[in-house]
C-alpha positions as CSV (number, residue, x, y, z in Angstrom):
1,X,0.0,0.0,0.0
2,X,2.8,2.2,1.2
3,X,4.4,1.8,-2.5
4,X,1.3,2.4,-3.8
5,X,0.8,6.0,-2.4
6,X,3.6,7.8,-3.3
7,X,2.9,7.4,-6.8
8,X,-0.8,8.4,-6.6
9,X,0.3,11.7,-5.0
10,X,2.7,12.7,-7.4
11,X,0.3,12.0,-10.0
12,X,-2.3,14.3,-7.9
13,X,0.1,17.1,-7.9
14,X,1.3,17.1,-11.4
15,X,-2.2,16.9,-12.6
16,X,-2.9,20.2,-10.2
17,X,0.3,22.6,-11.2
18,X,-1.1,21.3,-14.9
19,X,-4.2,22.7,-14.1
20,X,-3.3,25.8,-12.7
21,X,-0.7,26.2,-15.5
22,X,-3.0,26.6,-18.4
23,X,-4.7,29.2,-16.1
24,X,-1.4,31.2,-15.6
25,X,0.7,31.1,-19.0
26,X,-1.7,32.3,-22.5
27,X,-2.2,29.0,-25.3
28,X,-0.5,29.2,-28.2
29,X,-4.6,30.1,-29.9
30,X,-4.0,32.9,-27.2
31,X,-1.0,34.6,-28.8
32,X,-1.8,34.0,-32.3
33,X,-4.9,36.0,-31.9
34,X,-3.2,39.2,-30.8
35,X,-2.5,41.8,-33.1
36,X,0.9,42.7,-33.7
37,X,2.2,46.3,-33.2
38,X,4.1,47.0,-36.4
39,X,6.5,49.8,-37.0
40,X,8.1,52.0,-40.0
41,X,11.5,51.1,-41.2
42,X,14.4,54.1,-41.5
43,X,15.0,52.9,-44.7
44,X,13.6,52.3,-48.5
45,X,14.9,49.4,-50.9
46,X,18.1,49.4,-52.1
47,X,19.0,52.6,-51.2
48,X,22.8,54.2,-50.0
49,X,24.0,52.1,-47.4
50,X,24.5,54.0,-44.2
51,X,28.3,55.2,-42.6
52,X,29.1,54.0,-39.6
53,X,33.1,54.8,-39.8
54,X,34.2,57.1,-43.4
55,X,37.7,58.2,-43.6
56,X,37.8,60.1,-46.4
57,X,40.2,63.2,-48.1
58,X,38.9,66.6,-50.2
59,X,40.6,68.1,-52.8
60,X,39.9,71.0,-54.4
61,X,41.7,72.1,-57.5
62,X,42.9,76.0,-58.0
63,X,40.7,79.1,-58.5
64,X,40.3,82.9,-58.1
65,X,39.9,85.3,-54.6
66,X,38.7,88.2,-55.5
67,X,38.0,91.0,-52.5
68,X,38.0,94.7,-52.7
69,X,39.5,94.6,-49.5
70,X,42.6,92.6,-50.2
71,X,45.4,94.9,-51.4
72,X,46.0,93.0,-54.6
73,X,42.1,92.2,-55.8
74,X,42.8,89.1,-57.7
75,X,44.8,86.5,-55.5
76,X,44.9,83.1,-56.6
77,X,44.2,79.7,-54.5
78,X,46.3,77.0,-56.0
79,X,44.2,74.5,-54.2
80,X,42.2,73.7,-50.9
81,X,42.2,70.1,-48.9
82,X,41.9,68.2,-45.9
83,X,41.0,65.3,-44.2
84,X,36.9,64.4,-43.1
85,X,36.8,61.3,-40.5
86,X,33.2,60.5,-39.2
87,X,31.8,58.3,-37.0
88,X,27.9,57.3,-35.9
89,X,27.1,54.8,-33.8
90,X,23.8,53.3,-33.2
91,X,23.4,53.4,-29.4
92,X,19.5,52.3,-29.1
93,X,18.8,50.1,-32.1
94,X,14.6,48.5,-31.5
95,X,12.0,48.5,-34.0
96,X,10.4,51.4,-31.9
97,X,13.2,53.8,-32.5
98,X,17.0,54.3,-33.7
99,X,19.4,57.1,-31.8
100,X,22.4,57.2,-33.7
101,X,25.0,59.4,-31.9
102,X,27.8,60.8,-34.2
103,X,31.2,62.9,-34.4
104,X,33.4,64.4,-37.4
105,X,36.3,66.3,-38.1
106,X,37.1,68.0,-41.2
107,X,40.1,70.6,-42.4
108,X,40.3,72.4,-45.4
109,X,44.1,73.9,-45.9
110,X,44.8,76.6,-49.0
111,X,47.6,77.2,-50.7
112,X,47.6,80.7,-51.5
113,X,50.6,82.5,-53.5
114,X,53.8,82.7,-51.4
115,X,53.8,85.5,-48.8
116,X,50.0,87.0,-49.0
117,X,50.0,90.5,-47.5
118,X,46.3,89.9,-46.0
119,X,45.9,88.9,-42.9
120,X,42.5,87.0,-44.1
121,X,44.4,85.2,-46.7
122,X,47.7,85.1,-44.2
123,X,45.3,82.6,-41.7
124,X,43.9,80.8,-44.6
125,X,47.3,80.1,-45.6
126,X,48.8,79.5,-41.9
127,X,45.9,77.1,-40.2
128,X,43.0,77.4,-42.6
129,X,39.6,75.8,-41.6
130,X,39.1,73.3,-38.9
131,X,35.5,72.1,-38.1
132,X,34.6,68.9,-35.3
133,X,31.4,68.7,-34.3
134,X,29.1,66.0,-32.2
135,X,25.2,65.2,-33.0
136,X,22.1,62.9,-32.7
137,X,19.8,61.6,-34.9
138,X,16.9,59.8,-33.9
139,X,14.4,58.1,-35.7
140,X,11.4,57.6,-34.0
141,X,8.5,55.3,-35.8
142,X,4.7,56.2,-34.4
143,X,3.1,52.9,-36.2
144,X,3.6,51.4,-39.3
145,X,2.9,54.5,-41.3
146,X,4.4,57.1,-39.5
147,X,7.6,58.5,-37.9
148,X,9.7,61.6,-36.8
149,X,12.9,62.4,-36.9
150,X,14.6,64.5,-35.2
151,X,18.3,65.4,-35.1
152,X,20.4,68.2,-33.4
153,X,24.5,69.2,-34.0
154,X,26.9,71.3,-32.0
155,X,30.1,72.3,-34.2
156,X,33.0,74.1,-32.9
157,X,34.3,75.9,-36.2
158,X,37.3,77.9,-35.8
159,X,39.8,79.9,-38.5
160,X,42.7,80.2,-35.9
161,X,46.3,82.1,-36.1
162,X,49.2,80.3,-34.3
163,X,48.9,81.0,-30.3
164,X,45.4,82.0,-30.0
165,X,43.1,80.3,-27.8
166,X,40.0,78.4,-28.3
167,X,36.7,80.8,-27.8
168,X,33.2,79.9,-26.9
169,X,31.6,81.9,-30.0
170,X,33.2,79.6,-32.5
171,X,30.4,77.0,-31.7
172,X,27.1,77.0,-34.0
173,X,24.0,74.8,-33.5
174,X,22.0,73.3,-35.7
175,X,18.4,71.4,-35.5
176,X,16.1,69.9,-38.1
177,X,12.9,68.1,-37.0
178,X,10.1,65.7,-39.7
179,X,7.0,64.1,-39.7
180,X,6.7,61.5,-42.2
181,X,4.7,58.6,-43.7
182,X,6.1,55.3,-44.8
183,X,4.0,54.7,-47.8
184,X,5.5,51.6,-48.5
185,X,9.4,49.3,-48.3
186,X,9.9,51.8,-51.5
187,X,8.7,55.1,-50.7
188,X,8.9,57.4,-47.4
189,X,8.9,61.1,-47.3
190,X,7.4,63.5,-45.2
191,X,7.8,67.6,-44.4
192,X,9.4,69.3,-41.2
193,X,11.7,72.5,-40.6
194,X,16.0,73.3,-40.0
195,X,17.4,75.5,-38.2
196,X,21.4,75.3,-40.4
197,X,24.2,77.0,-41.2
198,X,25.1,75.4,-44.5
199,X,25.2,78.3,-46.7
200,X,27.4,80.6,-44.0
201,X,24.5,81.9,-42.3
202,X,21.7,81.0,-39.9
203,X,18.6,80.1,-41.6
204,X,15.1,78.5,-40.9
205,X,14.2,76.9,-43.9
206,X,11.4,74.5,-44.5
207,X,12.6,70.6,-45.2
208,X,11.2,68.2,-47.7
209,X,12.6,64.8,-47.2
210,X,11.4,62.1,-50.3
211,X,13.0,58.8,-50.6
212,X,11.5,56.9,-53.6
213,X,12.7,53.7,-54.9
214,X,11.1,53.0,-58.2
215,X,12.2,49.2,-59.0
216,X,16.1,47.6,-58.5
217,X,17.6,50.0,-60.7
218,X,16.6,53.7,-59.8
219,X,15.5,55.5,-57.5
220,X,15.6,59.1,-55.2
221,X,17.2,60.3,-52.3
222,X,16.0,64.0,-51.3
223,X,16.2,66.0,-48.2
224,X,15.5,69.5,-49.3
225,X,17.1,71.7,-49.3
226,X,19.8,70.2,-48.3
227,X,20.8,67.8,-50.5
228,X,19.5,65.5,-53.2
229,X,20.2,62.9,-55.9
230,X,19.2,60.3,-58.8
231,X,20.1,56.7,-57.8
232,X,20.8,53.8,-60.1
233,X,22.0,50.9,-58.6
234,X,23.8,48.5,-60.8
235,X,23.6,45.9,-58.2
236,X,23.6,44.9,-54.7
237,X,27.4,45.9,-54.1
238,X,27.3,48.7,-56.8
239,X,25.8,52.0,-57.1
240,X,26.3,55.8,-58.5
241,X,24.3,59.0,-57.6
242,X,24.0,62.5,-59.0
243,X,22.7,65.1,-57.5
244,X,23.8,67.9,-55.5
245,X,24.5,68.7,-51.8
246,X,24.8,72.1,-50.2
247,X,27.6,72.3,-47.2
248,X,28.8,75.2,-45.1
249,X,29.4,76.8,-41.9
250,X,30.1,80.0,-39.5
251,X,34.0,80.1,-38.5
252,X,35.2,81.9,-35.6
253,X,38.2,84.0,-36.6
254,X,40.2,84.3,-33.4
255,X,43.4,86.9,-34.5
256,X,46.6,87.8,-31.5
257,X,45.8,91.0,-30.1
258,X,47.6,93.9,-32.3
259,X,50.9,95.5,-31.1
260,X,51.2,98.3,-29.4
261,X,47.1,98.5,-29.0
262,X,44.1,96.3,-26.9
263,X,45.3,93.2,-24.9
264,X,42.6,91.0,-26.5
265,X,42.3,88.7,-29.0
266,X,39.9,89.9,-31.9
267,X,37.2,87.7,-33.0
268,X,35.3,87.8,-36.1
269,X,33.6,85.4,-38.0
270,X,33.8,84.0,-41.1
271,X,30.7,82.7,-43.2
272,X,31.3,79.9,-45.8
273,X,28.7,77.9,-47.7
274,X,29.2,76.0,-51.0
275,X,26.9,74.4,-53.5
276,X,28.1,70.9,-55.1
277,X,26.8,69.7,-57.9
278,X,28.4,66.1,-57.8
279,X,28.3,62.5,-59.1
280,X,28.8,60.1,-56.4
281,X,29.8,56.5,-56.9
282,X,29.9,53.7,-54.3
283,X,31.7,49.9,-54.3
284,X,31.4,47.4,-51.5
285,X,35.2,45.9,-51.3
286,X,34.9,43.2,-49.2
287,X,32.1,42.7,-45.8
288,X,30.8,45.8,-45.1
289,X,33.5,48.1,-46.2
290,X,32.6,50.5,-49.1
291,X,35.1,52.6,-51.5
292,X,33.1,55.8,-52.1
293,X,34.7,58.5,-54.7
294,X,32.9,61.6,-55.7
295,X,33.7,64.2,-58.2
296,X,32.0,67.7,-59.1
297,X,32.3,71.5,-58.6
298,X,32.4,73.6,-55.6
299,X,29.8,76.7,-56.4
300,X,30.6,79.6,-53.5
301,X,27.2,81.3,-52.0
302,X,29.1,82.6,-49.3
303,X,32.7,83.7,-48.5
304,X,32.2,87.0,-46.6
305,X,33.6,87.4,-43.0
306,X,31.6,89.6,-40.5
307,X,32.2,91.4,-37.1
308,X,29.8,89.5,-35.2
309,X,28.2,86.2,-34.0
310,X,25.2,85.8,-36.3
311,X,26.2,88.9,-38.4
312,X,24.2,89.7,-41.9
313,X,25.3,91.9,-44.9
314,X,25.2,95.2,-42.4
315,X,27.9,93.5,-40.4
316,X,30.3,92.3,-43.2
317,X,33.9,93.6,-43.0
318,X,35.3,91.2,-45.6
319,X,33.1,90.3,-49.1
320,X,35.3,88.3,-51.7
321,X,34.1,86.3,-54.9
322,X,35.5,82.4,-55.2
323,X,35.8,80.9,-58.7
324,X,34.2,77.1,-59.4
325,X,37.3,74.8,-59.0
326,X,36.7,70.8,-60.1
327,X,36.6,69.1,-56.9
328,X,37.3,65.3,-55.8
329,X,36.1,63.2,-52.7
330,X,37.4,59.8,-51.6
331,X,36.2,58.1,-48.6
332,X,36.6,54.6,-47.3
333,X,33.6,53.3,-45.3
334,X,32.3,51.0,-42.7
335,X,28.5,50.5,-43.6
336,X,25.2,49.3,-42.7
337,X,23.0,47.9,-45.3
């Protein structure tokens, strides 16, 4: 008998926690028939694969300064380059939302003619342009249909003369925000406003963004006004774009205090933006590491340096006219597809 009733109650108390169990824990019918919460994607089909590391180099080729101020009107630039390293990492990566944080550095160095008399042309020459800046982007998706994205900068821009120090003013901030629809894996676009620098000067501006993929081969990539482009992919590890891009900046000009007069240094500002017309054209090499090179012209729309943070055309001190040199890109890139 004794042998008898232990088996009896440990039948008795599986068949209970059984019981109770089915109670507890949803059936597999259970989960099925929930709805599932779907989200937009960042993305459309077969579009630019995103950076996550790009070292890259600029090279511009020689063209005209001309300035009323400059002794000598017409100076000539033999040629302007530099190194651009960027880096965004994604730190939340979920189908409910992507916050990329990201850092760059560029320089651009001219070669002016030997000795300018200047001393705008004497810094270009002597430490030229030096931009590093860190930002956020996130992409936030509301259902399946709709998202925001938001992203914000902080750049510390500086056109600095040996021994001067580092100021506060040479950092600008920009800001754009969108609201969009995901229409479909091959179309997403939506409307939303910037607050940017890259003409030279501060702006608000409006912002149509319009990624359409029309089948394997072509498609668009537009963020207005900032940049846009034509697509064709020639594969999956092969693609070219053209289009144009618009790039720029305020730089603090931080100059040694004169001789003989104040103890300060003087600060000005100067206010660069350039328009690119450009073809862009993109091979993976091996994994996920890209070549990208990229050739076009560097338009000016602004090369003007004035006596304030945030100055317009009242406060310009310096107003020069740049001519369009060919320019050249070259970047190698860690991506995500």
């Amino acid at each position: 008998m004794k042998k008898l009733l232990l088996p009896l109650l440990l039948s008795l108390s599986v068949i209970s926690f059984a019981q109770t169990d089915t109670t507890a824990f949803p059936t597999f019918e259970d989960v099925d028939s929930k709805p599932v919460k779907r989200y937009a994607t960042n993305k459309v089909l077969y579009s630019t694969p995103n950076r996550f590391i790009s070292v890259g180099y600029e090279y511009q080729a020689a063209h005209d300064i001309v300035s009323d101020q400059f002794l000598l009107r017409d100076q000539r630039i033999k040629g302007a380059s530099g190194p651009r390293i960027a880096v965004s990492a994604p730190v939340i990566s979920r189908t409910k939302g992507i916050l990329n944080l990201n850092a760059f550095y560029w320089r651009t160095a001219y070669q002016t003619p030997g000795n300018p008399t200047h001393p705008f042309l004497q810094s270009l020459e002597g430490r030229g342009l030096h931009s590093a800046g860190i930002g956020a982007t996130l992409f936030k998706p509301l259902n399946e249909k709709n998202f925001l994205i938001i992203q914000a900068n902080a750049d510390a821009n500086v056109l600095a003369d040996k021994g001067t120090s580092f100021t506060s003013q040479a950092i600008t901030y920009s800001a754009t925000a969108v609201y969009g629809w995901k229409r479909s894996d091959s179309l997403m676009w939506g409307l939303g406003v910037a607050r940017t620098y890259r003409l030279g000067r501060l702006i608000y501006v409006p912002v149509l963004l319009y990624n359409r993929t029309f089948n394997d081969r072509w498609g668009l990539e537009v963020l207005l006004p900032a940049r846009a482009a034509v697509r064709r992919n020639f594969n999956p590890k092969t693609l070219a774009a053209l289009g144009f891009e618009l790039e720029g900046n305020q730089y603090a000009w931080v100059r040694p205090p004169a001789i003989g007069g104040s103890t300060s240094e003087v600060v000005q500002f100067l206010q660069r933006g350039e328009i690119k017309p450009r073809l862009n054209f993109e091979r993976n090499l091996f994994g996920f590491w890209w070549l990208a090179v990229q050739a076009g012209a560097r338009v000016n729309g602004r090369f003007v340096v004035v006596d304030r943070y945030d100055g317009d055309e009242k406060q310009e001190l310096i107003t020069t006219r740049l001519g369009t040199p060919f320019y050249f890109n070259i970047s190698l890139n860690l991506v995500s597809l």
